[in-house]
C-alpha positions as CSV (number, residue, x, y, z in Angstrom):
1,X,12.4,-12.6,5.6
2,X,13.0,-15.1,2.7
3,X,9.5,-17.4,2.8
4,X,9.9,-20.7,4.2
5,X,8.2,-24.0,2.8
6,X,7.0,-24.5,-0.2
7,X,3.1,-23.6,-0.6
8,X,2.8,-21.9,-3.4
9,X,0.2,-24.4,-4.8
10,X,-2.5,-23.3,-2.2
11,X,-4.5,-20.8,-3.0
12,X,-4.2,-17.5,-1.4
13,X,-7.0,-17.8,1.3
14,X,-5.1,-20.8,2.5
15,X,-1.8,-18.9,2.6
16,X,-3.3,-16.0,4.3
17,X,-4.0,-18.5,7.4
18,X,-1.2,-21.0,7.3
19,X,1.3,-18.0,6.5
20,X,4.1,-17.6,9.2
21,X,3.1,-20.4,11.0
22,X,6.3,-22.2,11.8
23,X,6.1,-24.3,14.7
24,X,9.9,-23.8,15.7
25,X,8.0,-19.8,16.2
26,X,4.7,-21.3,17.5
27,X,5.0,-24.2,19.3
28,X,2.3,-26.1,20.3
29,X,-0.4,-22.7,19.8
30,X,-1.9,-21.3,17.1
31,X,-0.6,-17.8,16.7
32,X,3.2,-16.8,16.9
33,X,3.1,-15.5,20.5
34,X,4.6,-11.7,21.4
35,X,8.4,-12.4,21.5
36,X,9.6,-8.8,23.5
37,X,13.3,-8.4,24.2
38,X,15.8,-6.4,22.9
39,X,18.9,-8.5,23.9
40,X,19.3,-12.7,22.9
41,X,21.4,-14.5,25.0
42,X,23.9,-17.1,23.8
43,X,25.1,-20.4,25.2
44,X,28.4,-19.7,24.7
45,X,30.7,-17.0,22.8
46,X,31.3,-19.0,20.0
47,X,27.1,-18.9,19.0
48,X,27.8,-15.2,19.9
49,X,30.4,-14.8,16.9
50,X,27.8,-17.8,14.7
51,X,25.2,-15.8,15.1
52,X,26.8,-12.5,14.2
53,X,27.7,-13.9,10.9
54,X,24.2,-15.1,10.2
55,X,22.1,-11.8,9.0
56,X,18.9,-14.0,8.4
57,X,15.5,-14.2,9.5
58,X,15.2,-17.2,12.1
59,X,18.5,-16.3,13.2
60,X,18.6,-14.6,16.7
61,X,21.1,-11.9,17.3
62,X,19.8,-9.0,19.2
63,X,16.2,-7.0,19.3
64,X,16.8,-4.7,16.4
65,X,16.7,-8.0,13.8
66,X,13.6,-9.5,15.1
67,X,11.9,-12.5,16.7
68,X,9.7,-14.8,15.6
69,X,7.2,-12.5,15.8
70,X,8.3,-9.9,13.3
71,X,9.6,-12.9,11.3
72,X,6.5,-15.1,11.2
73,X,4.4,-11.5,9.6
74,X,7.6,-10.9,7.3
75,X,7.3,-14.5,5.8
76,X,3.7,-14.3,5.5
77,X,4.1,-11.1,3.4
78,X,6.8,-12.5,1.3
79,X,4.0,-16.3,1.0
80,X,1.2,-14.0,-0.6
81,X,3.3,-11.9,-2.7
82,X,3.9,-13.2,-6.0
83,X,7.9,-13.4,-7.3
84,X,9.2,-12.4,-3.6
85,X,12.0,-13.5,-2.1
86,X,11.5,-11.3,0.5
87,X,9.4,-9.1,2.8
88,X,10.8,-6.4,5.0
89,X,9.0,-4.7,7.7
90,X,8.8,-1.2,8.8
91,X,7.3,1.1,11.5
92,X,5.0,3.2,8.8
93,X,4.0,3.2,5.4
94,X,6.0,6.0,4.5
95,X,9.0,4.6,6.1
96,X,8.7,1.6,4.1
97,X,8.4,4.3,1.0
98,X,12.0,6.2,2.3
99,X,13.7,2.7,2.8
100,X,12.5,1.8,-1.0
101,X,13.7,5.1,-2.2
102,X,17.1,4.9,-0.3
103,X,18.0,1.1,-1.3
104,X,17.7,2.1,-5.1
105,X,18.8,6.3,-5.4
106,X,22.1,7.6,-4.7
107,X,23.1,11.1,-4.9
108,X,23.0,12.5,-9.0
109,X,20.2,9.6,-9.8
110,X,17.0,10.5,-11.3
111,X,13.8,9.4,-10.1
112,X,10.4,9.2,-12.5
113,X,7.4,9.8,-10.4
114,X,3.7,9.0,-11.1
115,X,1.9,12.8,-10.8
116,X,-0.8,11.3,-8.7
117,X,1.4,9.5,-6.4
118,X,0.5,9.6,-2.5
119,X,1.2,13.3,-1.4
120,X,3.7,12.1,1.5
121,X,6.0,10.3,-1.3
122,X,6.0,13.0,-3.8
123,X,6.8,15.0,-1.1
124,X,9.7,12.8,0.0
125,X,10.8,13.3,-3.5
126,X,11.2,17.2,-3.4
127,X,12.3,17.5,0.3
128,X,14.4,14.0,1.3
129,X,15.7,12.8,-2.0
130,X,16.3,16.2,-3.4
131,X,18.3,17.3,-0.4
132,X,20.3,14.1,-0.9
133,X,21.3,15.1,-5.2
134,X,18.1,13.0,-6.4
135,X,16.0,14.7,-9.3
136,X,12.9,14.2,-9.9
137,X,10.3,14.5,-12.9
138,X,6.7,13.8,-12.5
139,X,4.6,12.2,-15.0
140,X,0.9,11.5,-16.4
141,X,0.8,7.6,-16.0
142,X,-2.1,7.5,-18.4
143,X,0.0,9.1,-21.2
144,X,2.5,6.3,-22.3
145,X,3.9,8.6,-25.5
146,X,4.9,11.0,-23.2
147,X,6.5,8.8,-20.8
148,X,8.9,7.1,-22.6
149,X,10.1,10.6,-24.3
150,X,11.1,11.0,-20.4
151,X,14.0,8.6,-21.4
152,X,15.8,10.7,-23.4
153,X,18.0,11.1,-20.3
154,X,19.3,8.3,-17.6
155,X,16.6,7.4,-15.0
156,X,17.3,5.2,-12.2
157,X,13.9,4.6,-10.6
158,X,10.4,4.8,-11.3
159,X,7.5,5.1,-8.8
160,X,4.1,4.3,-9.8
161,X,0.8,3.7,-7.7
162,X,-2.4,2.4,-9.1
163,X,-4.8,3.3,-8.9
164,X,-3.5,6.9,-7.9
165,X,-3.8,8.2,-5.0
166,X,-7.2,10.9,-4.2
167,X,-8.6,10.2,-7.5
168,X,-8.0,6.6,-8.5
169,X,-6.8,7.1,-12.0
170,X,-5.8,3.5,-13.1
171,X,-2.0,3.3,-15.3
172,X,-1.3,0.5,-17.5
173,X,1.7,-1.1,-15.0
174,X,2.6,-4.1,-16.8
175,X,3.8,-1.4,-19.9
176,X,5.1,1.5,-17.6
177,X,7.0,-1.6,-16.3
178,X,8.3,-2.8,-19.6
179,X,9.1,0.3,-20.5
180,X,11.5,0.5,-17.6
181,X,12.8,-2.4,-17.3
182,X,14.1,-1.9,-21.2
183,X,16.2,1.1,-20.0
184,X,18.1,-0.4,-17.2
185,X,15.6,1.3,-14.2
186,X,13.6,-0.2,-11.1
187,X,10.3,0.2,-10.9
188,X,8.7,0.7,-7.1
189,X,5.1,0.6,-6.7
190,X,2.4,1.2,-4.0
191,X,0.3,-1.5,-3.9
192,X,-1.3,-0.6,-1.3
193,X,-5.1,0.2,-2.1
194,X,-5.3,-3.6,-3.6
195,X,-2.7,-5.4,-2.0
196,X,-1.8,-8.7,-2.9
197,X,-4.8,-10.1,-3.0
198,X,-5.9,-8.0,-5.8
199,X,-2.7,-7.0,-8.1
200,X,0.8,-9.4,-8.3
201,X,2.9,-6.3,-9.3
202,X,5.8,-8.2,-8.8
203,X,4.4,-10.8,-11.5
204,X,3.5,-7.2,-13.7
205,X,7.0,-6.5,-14.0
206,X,7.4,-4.4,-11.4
207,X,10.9,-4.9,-9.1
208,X,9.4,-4.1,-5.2
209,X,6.2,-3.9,-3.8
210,X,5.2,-1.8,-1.2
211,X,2.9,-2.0,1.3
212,X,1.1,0.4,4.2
213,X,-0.1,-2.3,6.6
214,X,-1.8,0.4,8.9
215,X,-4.2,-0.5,6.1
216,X,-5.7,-3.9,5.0
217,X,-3.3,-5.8,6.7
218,X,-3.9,-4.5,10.1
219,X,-7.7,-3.5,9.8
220,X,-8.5,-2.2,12.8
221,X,-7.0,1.4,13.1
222,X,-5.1,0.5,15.7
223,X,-1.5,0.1,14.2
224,X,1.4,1.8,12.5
225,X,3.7,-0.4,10.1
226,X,5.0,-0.7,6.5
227,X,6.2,-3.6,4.2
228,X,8.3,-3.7,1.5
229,X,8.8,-6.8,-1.0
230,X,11.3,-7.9,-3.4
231,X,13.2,-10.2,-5.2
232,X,16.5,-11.8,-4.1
233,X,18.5,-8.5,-5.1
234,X,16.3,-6.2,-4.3
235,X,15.0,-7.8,-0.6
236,X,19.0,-7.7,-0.5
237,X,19.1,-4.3,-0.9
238,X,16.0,-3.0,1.2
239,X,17.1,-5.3,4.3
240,X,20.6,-3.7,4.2
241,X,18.9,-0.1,4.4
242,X,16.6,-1.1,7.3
243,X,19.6,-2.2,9.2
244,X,21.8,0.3,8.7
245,X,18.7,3.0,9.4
246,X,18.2,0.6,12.9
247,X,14.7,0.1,11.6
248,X,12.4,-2.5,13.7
249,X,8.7,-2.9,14.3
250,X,7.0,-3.4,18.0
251,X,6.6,-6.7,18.5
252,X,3.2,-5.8,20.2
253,X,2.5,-4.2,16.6
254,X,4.1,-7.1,14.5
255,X,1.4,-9.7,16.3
256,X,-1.6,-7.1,15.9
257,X,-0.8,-7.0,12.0
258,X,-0.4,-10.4,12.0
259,X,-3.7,-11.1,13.2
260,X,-5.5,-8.8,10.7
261,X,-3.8,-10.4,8.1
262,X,-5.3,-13.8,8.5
263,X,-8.6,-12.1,8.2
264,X,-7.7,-9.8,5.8
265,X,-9.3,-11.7,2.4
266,X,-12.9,-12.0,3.9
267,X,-13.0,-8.0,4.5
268,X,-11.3,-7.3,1.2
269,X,-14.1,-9.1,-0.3
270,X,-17.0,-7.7,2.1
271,X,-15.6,-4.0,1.5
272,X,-15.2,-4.1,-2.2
273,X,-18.6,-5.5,-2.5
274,X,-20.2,-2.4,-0.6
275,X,-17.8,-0.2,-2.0
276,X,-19.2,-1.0,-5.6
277,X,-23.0,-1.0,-4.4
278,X,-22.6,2.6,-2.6
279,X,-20.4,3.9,-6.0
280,X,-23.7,2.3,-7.9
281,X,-25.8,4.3,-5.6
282,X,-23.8,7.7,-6.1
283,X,-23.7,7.5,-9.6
284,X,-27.4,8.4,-10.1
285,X,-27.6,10.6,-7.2
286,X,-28.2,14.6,-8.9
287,X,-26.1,15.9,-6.4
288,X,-23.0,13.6,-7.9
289,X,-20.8,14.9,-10.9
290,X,-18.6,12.0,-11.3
291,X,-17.5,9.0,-9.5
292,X,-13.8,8.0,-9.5
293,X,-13.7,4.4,-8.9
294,X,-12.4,1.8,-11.1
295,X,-14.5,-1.1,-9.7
296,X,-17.3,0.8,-11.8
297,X,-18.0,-0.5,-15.6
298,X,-18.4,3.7,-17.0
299,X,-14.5,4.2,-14.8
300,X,-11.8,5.2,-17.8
301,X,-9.5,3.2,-15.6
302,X,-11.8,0.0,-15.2
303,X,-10.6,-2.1,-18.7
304,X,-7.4,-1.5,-17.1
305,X,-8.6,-2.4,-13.8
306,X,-10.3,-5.9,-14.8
307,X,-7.4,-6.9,-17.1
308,X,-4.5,-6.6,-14.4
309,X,-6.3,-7.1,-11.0
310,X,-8.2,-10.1,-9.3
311,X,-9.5,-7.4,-6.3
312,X,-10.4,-4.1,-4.9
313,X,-11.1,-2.4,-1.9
314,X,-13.4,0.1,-0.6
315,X,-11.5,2.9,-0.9
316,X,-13.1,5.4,-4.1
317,X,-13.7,9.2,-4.5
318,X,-16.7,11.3,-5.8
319,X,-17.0,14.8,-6.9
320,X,-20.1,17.4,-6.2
321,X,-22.1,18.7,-9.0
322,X,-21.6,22.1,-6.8
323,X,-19.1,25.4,-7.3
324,X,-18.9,25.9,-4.3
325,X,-15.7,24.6,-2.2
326,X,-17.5,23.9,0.9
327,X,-19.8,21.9,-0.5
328,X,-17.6,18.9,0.3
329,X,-16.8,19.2,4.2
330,X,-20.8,20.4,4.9
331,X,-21.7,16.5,3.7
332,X,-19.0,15.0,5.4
333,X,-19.7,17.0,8.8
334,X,-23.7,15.7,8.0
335,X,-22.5,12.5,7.7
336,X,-23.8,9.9,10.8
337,X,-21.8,6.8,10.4
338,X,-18.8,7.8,8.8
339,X,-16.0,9.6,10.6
340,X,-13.7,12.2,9.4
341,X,-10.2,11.2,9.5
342,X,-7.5,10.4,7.5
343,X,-6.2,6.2,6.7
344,X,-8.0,3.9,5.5
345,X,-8.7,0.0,5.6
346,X,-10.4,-0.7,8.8
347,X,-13.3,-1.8,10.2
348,X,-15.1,1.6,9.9
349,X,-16.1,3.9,7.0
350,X,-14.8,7.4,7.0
351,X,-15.3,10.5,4.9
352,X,-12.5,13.0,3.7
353,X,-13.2,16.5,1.8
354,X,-10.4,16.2,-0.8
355,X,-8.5,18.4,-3.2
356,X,-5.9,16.8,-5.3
357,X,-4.7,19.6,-7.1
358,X,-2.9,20.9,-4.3
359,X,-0.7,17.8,-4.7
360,X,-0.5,17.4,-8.6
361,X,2.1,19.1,-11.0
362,X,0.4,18.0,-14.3
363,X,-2.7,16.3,-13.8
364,X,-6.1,17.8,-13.1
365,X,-7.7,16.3,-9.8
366,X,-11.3,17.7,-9.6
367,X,-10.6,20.6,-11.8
368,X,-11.3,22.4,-8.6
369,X,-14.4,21.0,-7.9
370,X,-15.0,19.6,-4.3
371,X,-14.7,16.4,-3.3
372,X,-15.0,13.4,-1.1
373,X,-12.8,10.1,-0.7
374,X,-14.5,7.1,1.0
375,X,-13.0,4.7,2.8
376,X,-15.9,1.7,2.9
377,X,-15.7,-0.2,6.0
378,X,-17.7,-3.7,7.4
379,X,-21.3,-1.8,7.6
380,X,-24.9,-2.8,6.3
381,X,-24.4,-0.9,2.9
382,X,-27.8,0.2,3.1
383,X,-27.5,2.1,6.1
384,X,-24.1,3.7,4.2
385,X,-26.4,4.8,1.8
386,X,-29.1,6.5,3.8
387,X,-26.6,8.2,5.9
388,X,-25.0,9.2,2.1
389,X,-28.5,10.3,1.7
390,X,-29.6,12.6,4.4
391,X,-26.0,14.2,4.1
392,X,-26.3,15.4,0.7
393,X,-30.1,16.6,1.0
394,X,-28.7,18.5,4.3
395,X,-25.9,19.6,2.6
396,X,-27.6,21.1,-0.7
């Protein structure tokens, strides 16, 4: 929804916990309770036909627009994000992706796509958007030259995520965006590895903001849900698509995110710390070719990284100095304390063997080599690193 009151002068742990918290939605508790119904009763048919008329947040209709529940989270979003007008909810991240994609592309448009853009939207690209007419060319975000020469033909959209996905490459947003804006497209981004705590892409030029909240924002691996963020034509836009699609989150799942949220900013901070200490750790470690985390001073990406963003998180990569492909899952099956499993963001640390060429048309990944992604959760970071220990001795 369109944020309500005018805060914007705290800082952002302030507006993490004061976020949402109407009292007309909370009454005299702390925390919007669980609103579940799916039909709203009206005093009389004439608030029937009012109400009908009134496509707001705040405004009760029938189950499929929301409570206060889903609308206390949806203004909280829209209070930390930078230049929104609005936030709209969704039940995944990469439904939040397919209702960005949908409110900007129409059949015959052509989409520009980072190359090392989260697998499940590049492949929404060639499967979804390409069945509906939509084109797509992929492109180095690193290489700015060769970017812009993509211009040489109409582009409606561009999609960027930084860092990228697997590999953490970081792009130069603020110019991609420029670059963009000057020929008359929108530029979509995942923001969801730093959030807005730690990158206003709005306030970088971008035009929406989206966000998996199975992620930060939840923080407990125990929820599905997606955000996406927006200016007044753009939140336009996206809230039309997620109505006509009959999009809606659980109100169960709207309070759980909710929650997470308010403590979102202290495990940012206690992750990212970790995450840099373990990524110190790995960096001198034999066994270690290369660590891909822009948190690091010897990262390509981290100029980039330290000019644009006020955060991380403790999600990074690092590659074997090994040839051989298994290499990667024998540490992660030695591993003690960190599970194998795919998301990211919560309270645990997990391990995942990657390979990122498999979902790359032009850049490298690993070059082949294997692999691991970390996802840093809320453990002592020294027993992170004996358990990083013992696995790679193990492993060879």
């Amino acid at each position: 929804m369109s944020g309500g009151g005018d805060e914007k002068h705290l800082k952002p742990a302030t507006r993490l916990v004061r976020g949402g918290r109407r009292k007309e939605w909370t009454g005299p508790v702390v925390n919007p309770p669980v609103w579940r119904g799916s039909t709203h009763l009206y005093d009389c048919d004439a608030d029937r036909h009012a109400a009908g008329g009134n496509n707001a947040d705040g405004q009760f209709f029938y189950g499929r627009r929301g409570a206060p529940t889903q609308w206390a989270l949806a203004e909280a979003l829209t209070q930390l994000e930078r230049g929104a007008h609005g936030t709209v909810l969704w039940p995944s991240g990469v439904a939040a992706i397919a209702g960005c994609m949908l409110a900007v592309l129409k059949p015959g448009d052509r989409l520009l796509m980072a190359d090392n853009a989260y697998d499940p939207t590049r492949s929404m690209a060639t499967g979804l958007l390409a069945r509906l007419g939509v084109t797509t060319d992929f492109f180095d975000p690193r290489d700015l030259a060769a970017y812009e020469a993509l211009f040489d033909r109409p582009v409606r959209a561009v999609w960027l995520e930084a860092p990228g996905s697997l590999t953490f490459e970081m792009c130069d947003v603020p110019a991609l965006a420029a670059v963009a804006r000057a020929q008359g497209a929108v530029t979509m981004i995942d923001n969801t590895w730093a959030g807005p705590l730690g990158f206003a892409a709005l306030d970088h030029g971008c035009d929406i903001v989206m966000m998996s909240l199975s992620k930060h924002v939840g923080g407990h691996s125990d929820l599905m849900m997606g955000s996406a963020s927006a200016g007044k034509r753009w939140y336009a836009a996206l809230r039309r698509v997620s109505q006509e699609l009959g999009q809606v989150v659980s109100p169960d799942d709207a309070a759980l995110a909710a929650r997470g949220l308010r403590t979102m900013g202290v495990r940012l901070e206690a992750q990212t710390r970790t995450a840099l200490k373990v990524a110190e750790w790995l960096e001198g470690r034999p066994e270690v070719a290369r660590v891909a985390c822009p948190l690091l001073p010897s990262d390509p990406g981290h100029a980039l990284w330290r000019r644009d963003f006020t955060g991380g998180c403790g999600l990074f990569a690092f590659v074997l100095a090994s040839d051989d492909p298994a290499a990667s899952a024998r540490v992660a099956d030695a591993l003690e304390l960190f599970g194998i499993g795919y998301s990211w963001g919560g309270f645990e640390s997990l391990a995942l063997p990657i390979r990122p060429e498999d979902y790359r048309s032009l850049m490298p990944g690993t070059g082949g080599a294997p692999a691991l992604r970390l996802a840093i959760g809320l453990e002592d970071p020294d027993d992170l690193i004996a358990d990083l220990a013992q696995a790679l001795e193990q492993a060879g």
